[in-house]
N, CA, C and O atoms as a CHARMM CRD file, in Angstrom:
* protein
*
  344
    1    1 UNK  N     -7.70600  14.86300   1.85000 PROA 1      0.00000
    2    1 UNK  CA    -7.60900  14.33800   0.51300 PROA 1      0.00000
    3    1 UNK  C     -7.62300  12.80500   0.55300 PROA 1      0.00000
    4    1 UNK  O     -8.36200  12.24000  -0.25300 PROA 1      0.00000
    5    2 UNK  N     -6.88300  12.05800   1.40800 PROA 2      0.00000
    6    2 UNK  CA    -6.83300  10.91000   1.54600 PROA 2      0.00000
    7    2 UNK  C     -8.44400   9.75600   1.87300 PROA 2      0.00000
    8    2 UNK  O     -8.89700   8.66600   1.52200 PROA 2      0.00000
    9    3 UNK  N     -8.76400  10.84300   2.69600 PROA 3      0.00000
   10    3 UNK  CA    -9.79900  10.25500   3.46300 PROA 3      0.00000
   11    3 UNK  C    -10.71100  10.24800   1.88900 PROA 3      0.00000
   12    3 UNK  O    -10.84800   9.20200   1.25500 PROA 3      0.00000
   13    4 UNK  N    -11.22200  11.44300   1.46300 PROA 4      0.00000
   14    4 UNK  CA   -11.75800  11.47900   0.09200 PROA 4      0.00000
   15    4 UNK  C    -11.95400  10.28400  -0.72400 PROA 4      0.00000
   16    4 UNK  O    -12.93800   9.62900  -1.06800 PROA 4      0.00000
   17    5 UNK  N    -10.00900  10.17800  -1.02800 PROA 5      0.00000
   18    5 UNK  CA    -9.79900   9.00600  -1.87100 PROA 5      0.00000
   19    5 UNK  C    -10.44000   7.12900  -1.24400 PROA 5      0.00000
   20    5 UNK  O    -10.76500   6.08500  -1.81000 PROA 5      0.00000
   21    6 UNK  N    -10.37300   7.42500  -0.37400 PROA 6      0.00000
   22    6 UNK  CA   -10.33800   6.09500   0.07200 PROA 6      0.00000
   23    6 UNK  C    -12.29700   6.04900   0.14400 PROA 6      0.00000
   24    6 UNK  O    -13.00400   5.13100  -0.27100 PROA 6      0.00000
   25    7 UNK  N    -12.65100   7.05000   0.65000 PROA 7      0.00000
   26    7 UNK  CA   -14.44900   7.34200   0.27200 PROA 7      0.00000
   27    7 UNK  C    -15.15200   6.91400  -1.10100 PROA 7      0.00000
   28    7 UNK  O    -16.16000   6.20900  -1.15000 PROA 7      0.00000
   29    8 UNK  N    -14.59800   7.34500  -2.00800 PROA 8      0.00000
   30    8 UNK  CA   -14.78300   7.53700  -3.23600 PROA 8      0.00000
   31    8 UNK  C    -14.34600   6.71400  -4.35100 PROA 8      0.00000
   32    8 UNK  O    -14.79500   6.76200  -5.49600 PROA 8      0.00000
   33    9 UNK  N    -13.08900   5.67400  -3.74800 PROA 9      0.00000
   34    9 UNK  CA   -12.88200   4.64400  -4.41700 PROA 9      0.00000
   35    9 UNK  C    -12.36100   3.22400  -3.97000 PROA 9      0.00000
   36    9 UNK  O    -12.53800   2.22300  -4.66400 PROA 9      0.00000
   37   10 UNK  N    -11.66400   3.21200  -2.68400 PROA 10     0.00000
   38   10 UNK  CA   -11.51800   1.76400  -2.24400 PROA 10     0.00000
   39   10 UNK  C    -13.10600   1.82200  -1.60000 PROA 10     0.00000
   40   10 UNK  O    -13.84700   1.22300  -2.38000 PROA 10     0.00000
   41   11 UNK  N    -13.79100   2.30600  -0.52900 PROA 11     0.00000
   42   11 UNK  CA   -15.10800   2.27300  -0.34500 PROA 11     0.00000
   43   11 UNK  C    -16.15600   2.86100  -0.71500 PROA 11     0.00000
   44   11 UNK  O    -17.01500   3.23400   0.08400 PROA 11     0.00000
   45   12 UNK  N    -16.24700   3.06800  -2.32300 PROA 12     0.00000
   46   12 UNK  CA   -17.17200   3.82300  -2.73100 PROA 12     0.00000
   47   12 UNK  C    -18.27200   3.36700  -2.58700 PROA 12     0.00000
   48   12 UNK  O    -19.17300   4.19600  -2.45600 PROA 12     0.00000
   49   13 UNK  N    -18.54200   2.29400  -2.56300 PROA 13     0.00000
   50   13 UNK  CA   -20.60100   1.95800  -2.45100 PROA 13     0.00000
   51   13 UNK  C    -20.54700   0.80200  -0.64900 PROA 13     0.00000
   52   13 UNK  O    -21.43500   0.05900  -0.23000 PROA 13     0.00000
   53   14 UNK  N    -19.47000   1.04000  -0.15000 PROA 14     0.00000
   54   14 UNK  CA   -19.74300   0.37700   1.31000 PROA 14     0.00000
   55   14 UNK  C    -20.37500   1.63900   2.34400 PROA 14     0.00000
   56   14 UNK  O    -19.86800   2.72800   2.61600 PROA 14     0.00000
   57   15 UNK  N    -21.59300   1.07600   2.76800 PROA 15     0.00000
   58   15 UNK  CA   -22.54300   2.16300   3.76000 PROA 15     0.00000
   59   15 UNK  C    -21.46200   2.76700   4.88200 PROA 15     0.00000
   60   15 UNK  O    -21.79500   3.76200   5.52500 PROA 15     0.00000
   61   16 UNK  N    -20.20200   2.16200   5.09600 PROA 16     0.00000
   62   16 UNK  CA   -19.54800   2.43200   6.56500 PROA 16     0.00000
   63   16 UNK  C    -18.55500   3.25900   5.89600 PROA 16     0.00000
   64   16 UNK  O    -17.76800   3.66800   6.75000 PROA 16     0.00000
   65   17 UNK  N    -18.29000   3.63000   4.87000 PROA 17     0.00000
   66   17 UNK  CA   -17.10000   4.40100   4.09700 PROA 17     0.00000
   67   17 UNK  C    -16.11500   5.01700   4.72400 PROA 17     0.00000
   68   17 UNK  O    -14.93100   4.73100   4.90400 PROA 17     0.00000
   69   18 UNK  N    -17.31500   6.60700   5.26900 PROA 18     0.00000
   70   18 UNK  CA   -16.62100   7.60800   6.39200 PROA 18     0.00000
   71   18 UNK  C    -16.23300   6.50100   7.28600 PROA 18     0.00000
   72   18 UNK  O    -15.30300   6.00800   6.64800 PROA 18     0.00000
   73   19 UNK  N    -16.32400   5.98700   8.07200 PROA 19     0.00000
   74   19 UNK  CA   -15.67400   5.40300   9.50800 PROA 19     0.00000
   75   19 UNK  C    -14.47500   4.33500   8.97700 PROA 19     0.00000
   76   19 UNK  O    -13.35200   4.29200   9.47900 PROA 19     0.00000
   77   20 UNK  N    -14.86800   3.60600   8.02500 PROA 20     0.00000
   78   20 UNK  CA   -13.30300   3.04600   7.61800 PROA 20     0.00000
   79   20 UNK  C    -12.46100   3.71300   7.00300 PROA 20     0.00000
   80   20 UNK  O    -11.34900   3.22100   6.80900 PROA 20     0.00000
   81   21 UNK  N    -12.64700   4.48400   6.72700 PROA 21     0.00000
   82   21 UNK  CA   -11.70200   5.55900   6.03200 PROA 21     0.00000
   83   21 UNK  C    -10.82400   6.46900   7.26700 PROA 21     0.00000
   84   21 UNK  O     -9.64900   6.82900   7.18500 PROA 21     0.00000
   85   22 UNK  N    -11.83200   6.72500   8.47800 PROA 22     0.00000
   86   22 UNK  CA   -11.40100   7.30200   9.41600 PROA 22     0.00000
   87   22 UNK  C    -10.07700   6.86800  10.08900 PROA 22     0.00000
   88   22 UNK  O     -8.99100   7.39300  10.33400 PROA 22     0.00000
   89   23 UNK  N    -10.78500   5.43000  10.30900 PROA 23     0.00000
   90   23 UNK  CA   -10.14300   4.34600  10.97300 PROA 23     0.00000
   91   23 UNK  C     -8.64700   4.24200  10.23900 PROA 23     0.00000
   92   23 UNK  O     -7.61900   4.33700  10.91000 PROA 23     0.00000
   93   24 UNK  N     -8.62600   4.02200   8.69900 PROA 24     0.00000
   94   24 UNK  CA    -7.24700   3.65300   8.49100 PROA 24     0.00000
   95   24 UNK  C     -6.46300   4.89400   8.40800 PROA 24     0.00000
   96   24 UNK  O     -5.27100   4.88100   8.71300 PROA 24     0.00000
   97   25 UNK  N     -7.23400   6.28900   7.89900 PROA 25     0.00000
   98   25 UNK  CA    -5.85700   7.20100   8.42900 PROA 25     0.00000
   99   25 UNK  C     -5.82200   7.62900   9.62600 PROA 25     0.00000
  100   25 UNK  O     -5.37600   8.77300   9.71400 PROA 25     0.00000
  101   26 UNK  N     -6.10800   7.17100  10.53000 PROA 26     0.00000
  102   26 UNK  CA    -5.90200   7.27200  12.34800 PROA 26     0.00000
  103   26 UNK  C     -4.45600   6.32000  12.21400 PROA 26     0.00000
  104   26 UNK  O     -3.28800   6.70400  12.16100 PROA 26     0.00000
  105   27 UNK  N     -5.09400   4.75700  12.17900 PROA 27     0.00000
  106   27 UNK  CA    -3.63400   3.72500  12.46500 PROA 27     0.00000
  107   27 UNK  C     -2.77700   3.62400  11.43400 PROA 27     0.00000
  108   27 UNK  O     -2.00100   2.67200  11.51400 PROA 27     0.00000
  109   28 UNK  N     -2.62600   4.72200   9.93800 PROA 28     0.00000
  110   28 UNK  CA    -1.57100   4.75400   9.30100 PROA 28     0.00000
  111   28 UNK  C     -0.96500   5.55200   9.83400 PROA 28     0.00000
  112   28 UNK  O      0.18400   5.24900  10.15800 PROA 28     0.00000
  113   29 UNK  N     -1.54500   7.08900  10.19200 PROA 29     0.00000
  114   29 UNK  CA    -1.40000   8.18600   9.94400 PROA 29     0.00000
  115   29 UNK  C     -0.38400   8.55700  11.53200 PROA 29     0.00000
  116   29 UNK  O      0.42500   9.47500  11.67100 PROA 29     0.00000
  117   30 UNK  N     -0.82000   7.39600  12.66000 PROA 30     0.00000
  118   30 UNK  CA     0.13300   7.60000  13.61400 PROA 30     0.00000
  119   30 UNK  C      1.34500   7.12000  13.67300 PROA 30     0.00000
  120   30 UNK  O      1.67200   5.95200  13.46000 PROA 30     0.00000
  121   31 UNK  N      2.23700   8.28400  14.05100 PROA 31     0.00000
  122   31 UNK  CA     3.84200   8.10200  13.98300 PROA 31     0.00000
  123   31 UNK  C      3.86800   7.00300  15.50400 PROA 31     0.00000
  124   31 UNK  O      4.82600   6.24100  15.63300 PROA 31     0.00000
  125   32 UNK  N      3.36200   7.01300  15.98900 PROA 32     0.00000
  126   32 UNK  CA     3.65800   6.02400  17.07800 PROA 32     0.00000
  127   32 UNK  C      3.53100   4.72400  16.87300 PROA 32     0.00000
  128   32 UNK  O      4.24000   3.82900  17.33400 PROA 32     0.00000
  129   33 UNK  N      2.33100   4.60700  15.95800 PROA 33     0.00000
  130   33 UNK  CA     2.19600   3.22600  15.49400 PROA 33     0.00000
  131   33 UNK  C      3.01500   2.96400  14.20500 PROA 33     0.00000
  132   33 UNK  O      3.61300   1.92500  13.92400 PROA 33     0.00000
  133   34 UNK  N      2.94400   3.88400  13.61500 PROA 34     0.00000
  134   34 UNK  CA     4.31900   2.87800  11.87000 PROA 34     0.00000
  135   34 UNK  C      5.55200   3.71300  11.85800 PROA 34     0.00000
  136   34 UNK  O      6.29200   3.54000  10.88900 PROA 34     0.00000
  137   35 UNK  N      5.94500   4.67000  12.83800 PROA 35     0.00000
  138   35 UNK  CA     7.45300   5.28700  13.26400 PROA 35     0.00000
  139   35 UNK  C      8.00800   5.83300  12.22600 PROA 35     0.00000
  140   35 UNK  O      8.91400   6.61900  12.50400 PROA 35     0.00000
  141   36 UNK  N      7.70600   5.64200  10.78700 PROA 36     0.00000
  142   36 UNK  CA     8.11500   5.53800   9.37900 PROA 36     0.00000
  143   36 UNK  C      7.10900   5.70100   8.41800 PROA 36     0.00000
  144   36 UNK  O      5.95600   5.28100   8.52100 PROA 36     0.00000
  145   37 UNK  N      7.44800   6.14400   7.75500 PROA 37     0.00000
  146   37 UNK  CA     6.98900   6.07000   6.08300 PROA 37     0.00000
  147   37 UNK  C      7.33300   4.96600   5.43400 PROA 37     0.00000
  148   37 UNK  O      6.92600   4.66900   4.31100 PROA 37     0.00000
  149   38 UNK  N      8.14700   4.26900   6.16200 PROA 38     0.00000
  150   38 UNK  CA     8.69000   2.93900   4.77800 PROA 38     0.00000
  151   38 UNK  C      8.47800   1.62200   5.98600 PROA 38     0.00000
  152   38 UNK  O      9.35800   0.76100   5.97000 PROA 38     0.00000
  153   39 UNK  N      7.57700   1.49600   6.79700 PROA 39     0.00000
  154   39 UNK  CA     7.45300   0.75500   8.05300 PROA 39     0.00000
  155   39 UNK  C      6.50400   0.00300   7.30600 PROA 39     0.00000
  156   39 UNK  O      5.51600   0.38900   6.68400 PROA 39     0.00000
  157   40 UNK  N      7.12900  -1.52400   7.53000 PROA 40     0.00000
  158   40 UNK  CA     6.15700  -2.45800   6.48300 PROA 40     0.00000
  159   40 UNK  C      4.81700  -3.00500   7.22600 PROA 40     0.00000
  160   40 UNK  O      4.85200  -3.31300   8.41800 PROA 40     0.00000
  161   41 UNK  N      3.82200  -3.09100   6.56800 PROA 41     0.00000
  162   41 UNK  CA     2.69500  -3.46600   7.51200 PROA 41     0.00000
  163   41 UNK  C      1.78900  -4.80300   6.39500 PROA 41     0.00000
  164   41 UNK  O      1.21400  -4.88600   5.30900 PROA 41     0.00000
  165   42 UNK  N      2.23900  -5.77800   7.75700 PROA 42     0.00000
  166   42 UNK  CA     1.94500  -6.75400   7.42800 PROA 42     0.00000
  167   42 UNK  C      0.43900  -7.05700   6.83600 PROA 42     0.00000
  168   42 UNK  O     -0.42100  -6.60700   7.59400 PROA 42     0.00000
  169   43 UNK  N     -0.21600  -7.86000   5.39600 PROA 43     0.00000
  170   43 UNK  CA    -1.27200  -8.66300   5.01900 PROA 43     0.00000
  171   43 UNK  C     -2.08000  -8.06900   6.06600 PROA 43     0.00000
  172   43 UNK  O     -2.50900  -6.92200   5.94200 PROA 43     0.00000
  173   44 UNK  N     -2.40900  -9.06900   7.50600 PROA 44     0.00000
  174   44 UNK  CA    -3.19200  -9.16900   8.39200 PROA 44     0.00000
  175   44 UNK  C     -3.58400  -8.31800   8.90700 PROA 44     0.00000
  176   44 UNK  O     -4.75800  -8.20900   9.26200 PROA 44     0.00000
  177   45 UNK  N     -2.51500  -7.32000   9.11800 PROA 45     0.00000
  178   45 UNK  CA    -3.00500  -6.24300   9.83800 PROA 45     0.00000
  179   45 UNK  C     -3.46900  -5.32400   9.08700 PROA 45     0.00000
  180   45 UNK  O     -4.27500  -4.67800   9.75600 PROA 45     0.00000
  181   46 UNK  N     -3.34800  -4.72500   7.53800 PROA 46     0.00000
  182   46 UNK  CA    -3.81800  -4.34700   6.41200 PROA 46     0.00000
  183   46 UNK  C     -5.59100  -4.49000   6.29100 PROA 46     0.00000
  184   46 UNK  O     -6.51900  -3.68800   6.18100 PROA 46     0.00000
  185   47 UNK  N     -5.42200  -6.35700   6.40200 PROA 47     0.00000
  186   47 UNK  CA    -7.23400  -6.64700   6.29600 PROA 47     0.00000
  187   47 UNK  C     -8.22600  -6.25100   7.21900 PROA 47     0.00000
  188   47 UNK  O     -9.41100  -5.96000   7.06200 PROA 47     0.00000
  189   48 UNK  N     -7.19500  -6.32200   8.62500 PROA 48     0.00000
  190   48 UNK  CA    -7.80200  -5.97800   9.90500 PROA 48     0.00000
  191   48 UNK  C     -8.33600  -4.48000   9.92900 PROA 48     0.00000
  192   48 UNK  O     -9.49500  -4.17000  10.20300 PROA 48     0.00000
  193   49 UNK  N     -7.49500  -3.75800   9.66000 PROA 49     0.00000
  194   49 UNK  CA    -8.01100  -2.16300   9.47800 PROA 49     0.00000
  195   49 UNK  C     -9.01100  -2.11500   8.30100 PROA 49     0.00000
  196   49 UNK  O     -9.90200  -1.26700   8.34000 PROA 49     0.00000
  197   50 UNK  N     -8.95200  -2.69000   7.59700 PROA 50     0.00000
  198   50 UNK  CA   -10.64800  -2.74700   6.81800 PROA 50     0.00000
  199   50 UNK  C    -10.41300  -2.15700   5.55300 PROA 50     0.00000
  200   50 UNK  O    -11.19700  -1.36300   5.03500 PROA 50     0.00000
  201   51 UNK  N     -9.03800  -2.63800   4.89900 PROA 51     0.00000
  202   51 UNK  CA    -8.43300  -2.66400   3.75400 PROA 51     0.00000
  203   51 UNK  C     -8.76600  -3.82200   3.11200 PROA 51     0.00000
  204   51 UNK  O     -8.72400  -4.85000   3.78900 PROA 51     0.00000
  205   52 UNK  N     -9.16700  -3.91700   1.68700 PROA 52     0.00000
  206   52 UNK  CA    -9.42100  -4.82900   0.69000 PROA 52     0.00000
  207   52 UNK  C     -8.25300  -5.10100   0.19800 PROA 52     0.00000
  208   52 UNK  O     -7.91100  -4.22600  -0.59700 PROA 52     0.00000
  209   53 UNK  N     -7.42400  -6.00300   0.33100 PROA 53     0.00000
  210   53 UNK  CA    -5.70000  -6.57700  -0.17900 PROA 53     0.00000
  211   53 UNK  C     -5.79200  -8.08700  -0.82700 PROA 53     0.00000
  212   53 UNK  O     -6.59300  -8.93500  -0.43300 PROA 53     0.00000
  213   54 UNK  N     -5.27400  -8.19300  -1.40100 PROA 54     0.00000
  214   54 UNK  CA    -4.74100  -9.57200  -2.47600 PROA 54     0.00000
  215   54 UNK  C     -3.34000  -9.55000  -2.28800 PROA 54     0.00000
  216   54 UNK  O     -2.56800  -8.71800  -2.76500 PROA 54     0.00000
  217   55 UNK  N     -2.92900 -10.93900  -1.24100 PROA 55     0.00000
  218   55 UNK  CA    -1.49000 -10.72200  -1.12100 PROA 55     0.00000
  219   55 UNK  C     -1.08300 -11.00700  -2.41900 PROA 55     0.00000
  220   55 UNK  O     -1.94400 -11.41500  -3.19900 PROA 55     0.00000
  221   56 UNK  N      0.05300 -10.87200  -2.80000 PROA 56     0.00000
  222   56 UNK  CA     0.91800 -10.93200  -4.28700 PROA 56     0.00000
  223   56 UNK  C      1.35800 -12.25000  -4.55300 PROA 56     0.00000
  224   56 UNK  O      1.98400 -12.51400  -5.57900 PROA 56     0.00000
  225   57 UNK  N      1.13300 -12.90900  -3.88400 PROA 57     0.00000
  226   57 UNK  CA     1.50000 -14.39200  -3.77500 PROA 57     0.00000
  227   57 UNK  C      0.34700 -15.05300  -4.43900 PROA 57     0.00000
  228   57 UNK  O      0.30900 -16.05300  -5.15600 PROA 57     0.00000
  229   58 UNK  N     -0.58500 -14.24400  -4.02200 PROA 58     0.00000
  230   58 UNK  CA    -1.75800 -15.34700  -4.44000 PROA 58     0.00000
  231   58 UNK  C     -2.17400 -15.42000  -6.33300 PROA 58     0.00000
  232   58 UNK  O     -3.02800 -16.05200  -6.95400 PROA 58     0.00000
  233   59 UNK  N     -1.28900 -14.61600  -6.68600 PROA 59     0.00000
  234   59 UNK  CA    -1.12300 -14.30800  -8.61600 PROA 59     0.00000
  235   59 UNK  C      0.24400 -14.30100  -8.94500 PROA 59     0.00000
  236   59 UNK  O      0.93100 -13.30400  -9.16600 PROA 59     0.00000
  237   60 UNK  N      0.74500 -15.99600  -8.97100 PROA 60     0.00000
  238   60 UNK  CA     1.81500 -15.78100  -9.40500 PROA 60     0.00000
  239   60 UNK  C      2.45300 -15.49500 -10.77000 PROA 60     0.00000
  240   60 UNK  O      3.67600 -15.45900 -10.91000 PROA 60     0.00000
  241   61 UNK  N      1.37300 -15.24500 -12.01600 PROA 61     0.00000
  242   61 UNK  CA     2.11500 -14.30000 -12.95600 PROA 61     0.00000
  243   61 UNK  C      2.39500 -13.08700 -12.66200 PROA 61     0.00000
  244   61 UNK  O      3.30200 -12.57700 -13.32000 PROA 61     0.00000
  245   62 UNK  N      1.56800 -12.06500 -11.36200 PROA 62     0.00000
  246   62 UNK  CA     1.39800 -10.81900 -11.22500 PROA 62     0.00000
  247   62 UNK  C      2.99300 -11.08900 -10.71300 PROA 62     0.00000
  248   62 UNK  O      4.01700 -10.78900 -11.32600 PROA 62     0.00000
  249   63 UNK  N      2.88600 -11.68700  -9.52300 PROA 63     0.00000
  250   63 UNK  CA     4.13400 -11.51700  -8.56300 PROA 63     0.00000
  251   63 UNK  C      5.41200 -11.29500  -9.08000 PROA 63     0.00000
  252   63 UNK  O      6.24800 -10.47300  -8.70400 PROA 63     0.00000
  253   64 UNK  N      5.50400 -12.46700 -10.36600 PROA 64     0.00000
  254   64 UNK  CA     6.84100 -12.68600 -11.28100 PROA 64     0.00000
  255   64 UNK  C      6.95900 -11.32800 -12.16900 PROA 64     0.00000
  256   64 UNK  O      8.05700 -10.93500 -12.56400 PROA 64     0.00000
  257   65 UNK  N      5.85000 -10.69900 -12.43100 PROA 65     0.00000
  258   65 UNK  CA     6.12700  -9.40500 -13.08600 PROA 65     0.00000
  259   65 UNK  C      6.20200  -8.77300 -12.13200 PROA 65     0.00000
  260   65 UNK  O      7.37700  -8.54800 -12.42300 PROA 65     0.00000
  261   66 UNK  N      6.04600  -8.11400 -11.01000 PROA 66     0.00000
  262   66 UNK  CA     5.86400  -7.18400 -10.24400 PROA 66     0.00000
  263   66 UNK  C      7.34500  -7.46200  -9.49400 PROA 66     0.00000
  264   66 UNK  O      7.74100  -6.44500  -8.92400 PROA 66     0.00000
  265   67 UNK  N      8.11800  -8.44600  -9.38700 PROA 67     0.00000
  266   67 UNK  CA     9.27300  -8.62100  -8.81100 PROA 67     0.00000
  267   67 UNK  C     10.17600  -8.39400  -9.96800 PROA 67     0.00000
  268   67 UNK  O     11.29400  -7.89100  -9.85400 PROA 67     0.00000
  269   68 UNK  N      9.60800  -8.81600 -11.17300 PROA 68     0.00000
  270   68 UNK  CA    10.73700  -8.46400 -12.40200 PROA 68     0.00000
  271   68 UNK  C     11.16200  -7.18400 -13.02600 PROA 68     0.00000
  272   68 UNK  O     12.13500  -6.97000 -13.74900 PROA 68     0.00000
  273   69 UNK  N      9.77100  -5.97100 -12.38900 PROA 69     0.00000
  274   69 UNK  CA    10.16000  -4.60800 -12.47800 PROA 69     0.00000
  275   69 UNK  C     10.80600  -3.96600 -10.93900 PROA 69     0.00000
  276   69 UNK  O     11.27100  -2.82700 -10.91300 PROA 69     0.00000
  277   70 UNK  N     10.77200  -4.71100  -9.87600 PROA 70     0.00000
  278   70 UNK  CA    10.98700  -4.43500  -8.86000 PROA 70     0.00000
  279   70 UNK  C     12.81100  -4.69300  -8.81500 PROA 70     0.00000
  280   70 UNK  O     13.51100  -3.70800  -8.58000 PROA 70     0.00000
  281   71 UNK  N     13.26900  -5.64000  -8.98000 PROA 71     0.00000
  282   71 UNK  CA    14.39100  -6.08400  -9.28600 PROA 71     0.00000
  283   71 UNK  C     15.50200  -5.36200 -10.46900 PROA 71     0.00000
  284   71 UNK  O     16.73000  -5.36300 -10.38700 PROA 71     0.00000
  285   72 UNK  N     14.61500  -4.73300 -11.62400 PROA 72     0.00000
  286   72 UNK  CA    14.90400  -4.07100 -12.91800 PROA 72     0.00000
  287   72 UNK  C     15.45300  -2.32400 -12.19100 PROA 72     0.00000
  288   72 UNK  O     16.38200  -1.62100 -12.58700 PROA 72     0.00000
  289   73 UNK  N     14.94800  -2.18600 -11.60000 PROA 73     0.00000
  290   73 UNK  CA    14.32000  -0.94900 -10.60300 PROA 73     0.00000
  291   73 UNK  C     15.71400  -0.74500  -9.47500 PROA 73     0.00000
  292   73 UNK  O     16.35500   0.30500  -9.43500 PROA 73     0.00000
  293   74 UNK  N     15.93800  -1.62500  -8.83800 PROA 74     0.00000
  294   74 UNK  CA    17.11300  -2.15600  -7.81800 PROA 74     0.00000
  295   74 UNK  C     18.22500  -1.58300  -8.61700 PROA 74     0.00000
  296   74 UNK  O     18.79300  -0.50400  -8.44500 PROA 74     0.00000
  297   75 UNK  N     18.48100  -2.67600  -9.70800 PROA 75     0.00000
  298   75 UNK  CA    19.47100  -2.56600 -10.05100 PROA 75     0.00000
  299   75 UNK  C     19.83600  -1.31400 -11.11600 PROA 75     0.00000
  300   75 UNK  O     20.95800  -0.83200 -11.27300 PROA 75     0.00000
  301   76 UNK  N     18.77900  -0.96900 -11.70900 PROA 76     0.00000
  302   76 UNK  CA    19.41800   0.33700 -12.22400 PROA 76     0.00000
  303   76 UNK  C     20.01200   1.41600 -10.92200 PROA 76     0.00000
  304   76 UNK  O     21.14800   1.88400 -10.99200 PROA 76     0.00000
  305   77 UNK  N     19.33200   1.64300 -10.06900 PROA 77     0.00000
  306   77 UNK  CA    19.10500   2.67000  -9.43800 PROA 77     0.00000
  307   77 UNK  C     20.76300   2.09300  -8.11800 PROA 77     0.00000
  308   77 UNK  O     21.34200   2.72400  -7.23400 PROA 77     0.00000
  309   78 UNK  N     20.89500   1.07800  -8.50600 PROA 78     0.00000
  310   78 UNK  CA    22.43700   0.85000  -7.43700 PROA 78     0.00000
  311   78 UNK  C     23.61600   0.85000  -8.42800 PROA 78     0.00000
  312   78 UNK  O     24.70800   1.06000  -7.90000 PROA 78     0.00000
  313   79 UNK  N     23.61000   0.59400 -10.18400 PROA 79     0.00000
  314   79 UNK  CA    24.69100   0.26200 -10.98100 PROA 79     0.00000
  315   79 UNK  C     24.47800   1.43300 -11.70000 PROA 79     0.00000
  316   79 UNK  O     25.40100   1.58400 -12.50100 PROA 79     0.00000
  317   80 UNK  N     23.52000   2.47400 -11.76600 PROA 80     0.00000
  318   80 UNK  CA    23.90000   3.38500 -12.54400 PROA 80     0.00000
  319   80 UNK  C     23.54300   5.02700 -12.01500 PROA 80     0.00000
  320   80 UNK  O     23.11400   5.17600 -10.87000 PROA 80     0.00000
  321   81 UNK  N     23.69900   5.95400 -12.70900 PROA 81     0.00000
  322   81 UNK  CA    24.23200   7.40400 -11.82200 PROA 81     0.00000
  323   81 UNK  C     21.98900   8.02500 -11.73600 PROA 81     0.00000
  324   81 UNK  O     21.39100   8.96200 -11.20800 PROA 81     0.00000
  325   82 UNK  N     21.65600   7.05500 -12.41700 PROA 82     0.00000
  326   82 UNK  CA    19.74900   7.32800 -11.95600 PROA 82     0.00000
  327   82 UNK  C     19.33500   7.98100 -10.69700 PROA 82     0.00000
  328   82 UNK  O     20.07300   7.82700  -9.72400 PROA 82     0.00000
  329   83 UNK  N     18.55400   8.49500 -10.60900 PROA 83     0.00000
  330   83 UNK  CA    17.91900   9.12700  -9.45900 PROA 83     0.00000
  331   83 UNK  C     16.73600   8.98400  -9.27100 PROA 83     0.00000
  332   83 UNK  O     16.19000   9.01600  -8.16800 PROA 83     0.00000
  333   84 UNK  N     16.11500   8.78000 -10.51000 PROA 84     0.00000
  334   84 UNK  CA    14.84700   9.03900 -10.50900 PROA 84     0.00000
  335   84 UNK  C     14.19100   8.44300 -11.41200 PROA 84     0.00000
  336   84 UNK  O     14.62700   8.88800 -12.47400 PROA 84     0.00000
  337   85 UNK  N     12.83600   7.16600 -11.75900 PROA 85     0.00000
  338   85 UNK  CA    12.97400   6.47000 -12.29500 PROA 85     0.00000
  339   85 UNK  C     10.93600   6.35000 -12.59500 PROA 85     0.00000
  340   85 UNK  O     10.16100   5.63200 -11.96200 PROA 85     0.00000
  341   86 UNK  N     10.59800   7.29700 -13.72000 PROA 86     0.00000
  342   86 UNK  CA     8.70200   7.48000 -13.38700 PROA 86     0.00000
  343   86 UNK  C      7.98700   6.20000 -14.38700 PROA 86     0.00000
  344   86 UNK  O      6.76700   6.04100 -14.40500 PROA 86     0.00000
């Protein structure tokens, strides 16, 4: 399914699709390499695997909103009895 997604819409009209697609669920998809599900992976190494990324820095109205629901998000979910938040 993944591979699909990433075919069909982060590389939908790039000729190499299948093989970058391959490529990033190989070095996501190994537990040896990100140990985790919540294992942060840096910008560089993101672009390097042949991911199209805009760090968040580089739009700082995006950032200030995207930290202002991120932060909104925190704190409900530590000051109140929430669980679950769609």
């Amino acid at each position: 399914m993944t591979r699909e997604w990433l075919r069909s819409g982060v590389f939908k009209d790039d000729p190499n699709a299948d093989l970058k697609a391959t490529r990033i669920i190989q070095e996501l998809g190994d537990r040896a390499i990100t140990k985790s599900h919540s294992r942060h992976i840096l910008p560089g190494a993101a672009q390097n695997l042949g991911l199209n990324i805009l760090p968040l820095e580089s739009d700082q109205s995006l950032q200030d909103a995207v930290l202002s629901v991120h932060h909104a998000t925190i704190l409900t979910m530590s000051m109140t009895p929430a669980v679950k938040i769609i």
